[in-house]
N, C-alpha and C positions, 0 to 999 in steps of 0.2 A: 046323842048317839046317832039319830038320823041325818042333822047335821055334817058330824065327821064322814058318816060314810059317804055323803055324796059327793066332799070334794078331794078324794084320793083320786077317784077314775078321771077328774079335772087335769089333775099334775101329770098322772102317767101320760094323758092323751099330749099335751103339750111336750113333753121330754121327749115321746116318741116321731113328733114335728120336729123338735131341731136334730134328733138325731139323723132321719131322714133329710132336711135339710144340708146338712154336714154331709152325708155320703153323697151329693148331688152337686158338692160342689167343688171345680176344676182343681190339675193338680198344680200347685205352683211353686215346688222347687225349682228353683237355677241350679240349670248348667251351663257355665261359660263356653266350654268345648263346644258343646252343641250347638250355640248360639255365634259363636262363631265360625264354626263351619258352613252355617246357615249364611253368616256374610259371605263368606267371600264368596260363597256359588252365587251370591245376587250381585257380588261385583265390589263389595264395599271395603276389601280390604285389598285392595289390587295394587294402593302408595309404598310400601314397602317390597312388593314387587319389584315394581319398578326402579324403587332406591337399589335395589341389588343387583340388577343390569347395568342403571348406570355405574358404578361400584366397579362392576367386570370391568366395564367398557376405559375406564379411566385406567384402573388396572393393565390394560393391555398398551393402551396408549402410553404410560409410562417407560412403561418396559418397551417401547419401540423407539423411544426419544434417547433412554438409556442407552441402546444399541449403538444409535445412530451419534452420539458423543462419542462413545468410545471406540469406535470404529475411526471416525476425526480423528481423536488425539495420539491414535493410535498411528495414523499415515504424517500427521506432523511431527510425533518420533522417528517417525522413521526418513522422511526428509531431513530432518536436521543433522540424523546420525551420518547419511550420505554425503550430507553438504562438510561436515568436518572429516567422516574420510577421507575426502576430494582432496582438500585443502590441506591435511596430516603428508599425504602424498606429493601432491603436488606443488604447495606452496606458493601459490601462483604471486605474482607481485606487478604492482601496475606499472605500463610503458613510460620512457622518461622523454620529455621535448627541451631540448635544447638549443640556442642560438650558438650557433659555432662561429661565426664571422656576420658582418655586417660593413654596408659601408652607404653614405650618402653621400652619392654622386652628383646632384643637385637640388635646390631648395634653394625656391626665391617666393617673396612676395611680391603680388602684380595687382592691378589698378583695381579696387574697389575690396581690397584686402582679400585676395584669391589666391589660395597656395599652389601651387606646381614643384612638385618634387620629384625625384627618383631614387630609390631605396633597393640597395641588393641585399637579399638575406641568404645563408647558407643555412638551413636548419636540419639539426640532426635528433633524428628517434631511434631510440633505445629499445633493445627487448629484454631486459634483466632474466628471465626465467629460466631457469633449466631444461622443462620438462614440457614448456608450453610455450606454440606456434600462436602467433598471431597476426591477422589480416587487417589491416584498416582499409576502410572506404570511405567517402561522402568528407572527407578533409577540408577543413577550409578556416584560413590565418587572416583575420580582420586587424591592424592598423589603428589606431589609437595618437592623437596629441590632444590634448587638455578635455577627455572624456571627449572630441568631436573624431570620427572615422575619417580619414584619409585616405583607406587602402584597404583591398580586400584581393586574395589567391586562393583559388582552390588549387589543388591535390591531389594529383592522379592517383589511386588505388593502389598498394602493393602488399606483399606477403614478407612476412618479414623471421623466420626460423626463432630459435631460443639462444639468446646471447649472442644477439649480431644488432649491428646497430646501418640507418638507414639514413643516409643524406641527400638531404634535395634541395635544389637552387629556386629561389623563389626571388619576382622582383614587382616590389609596390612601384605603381605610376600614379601618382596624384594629378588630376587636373582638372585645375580651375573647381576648390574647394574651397567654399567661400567661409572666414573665417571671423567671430567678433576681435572688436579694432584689437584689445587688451592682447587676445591669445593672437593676432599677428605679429603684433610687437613682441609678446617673445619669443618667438618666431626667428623673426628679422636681429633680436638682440645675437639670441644663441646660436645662428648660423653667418651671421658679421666674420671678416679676419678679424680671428683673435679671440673671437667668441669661446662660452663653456658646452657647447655643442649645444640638443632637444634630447630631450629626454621620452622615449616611443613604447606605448604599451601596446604588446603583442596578443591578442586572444584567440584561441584556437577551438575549433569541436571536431573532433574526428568519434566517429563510429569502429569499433573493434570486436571484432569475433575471435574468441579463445577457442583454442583446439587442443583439448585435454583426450590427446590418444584420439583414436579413429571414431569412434562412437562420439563422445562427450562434446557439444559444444556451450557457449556463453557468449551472451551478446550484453556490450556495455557501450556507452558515451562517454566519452573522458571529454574534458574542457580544462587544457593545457595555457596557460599564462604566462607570461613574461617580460620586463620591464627591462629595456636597454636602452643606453646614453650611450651618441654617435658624434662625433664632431663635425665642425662647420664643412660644408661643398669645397673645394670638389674631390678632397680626398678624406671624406670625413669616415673614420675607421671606427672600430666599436671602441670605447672605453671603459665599459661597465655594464653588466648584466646580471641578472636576477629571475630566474627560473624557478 
């Protein structure tokens, strides 16, 4: 009996230590909210922040490149649309160069295979269009036998109306164009009495300005060609041509 009663006050005193113990110690449920409100005021959650600016930023940038597309495709509609009303309208059609006469008044070969000729050519330009004026400048007709130049004319400036045609007298002087033996000799064959004449390539560049009505203009370069067969000196007349 003495025994048992002395060790109840034992257990109670020990129960009443951890229960004290136990109220004494911290609270530690989680709360995630709270803990992260706690970062991000120390800074640590600032990345997604950031992710969502640049986000805007890309955002806005898109949408300015988009503008600026369609804004382009938008003005090269509408140049195109213009460029075929012009043309519905107008029709325009390119100038024509033609060799209307020729004649080689003389053509010899001289001492160390040197050509000396003279060449008259009548050339005639066309204006096909209806509706549209056009001006050349800067004209100039270079002379051709066997791919070597022989002769070169420029081209005084003229204005030329819609469906009118413009002729000009033009005269190559060769001299003293020295030539290999081979392209002398046929030369001297084709210009012989009796001979099948030379065969002369003409190439042209003239500079032309369209006048579509008072407002409109168009600037082009045409580069006008032609291959004519003249017979032998001193009345060698055209015989053949190819424009």
């Amino acid at each position: 009996m003495s025994n048992n009663s002395h060790q109840r006050p034992v257990i109670h005193f020990l129960d009443y230590r951890f229960d004290q113990q136990n109220q004494n110690l911290p609270h530690t449920n989680h709360n995630p909210s709270h803990d992260q409100n706690q970062n991000v005021q120390q800074g640590l959650y600032t990345k997604p922040l950031i992710q969502h600016r640049q986000r805007k930023r890309t955002s806005v940038l898109a949408w300015c490149m988009a503008a600026v597309c369609t804004v382009l495709w938008v003005a090269v509609i509408l140049l195109g649309l213009t460029v075929l009303i012009v043309y519905l309208v107008y029709r325009p059609r390119s100038p024509q160069f033609d060799i209307a006469a020729a004649s080689l008044n003389a053509g010899y070969i001289d001492t160390g295979n040197l050509l000396n000729a003279d060449i008259t050519l009548l050339a005639n330009v066309i204006n096909p269009n209806r509706k549209v004026n056009i001006y050349f400048s800067s004209l100039q007709l270079d002379m051709y036998f066997q791919g070597i130049m022989i002769g070169t004319q420029v081209i005084d400036a003229f204005y030329e109306p819609r469906q009118m045609e413009a002729l000009r007298n033009l005269k190559m002087i060769t001299s003293a164009v020295q030539l290999p033996l081979q392209v002398a000799q046929e030369w001297g064959n084709g210009t012989q009495p009796g001979g099948g004449g030379v065969t002369l390539h003409l190439s042209g560049r003239f500079r032309t300005r369209w006048l579509f009505g008072r407002w409109l203009r168009f600037t082009k370069w045409l580069h006008p060609s032609c291959e004519i067969l003249v017979g032998p000196p001193p009345n060698g007349v055209l015989l053949k041509k190819q424009c």
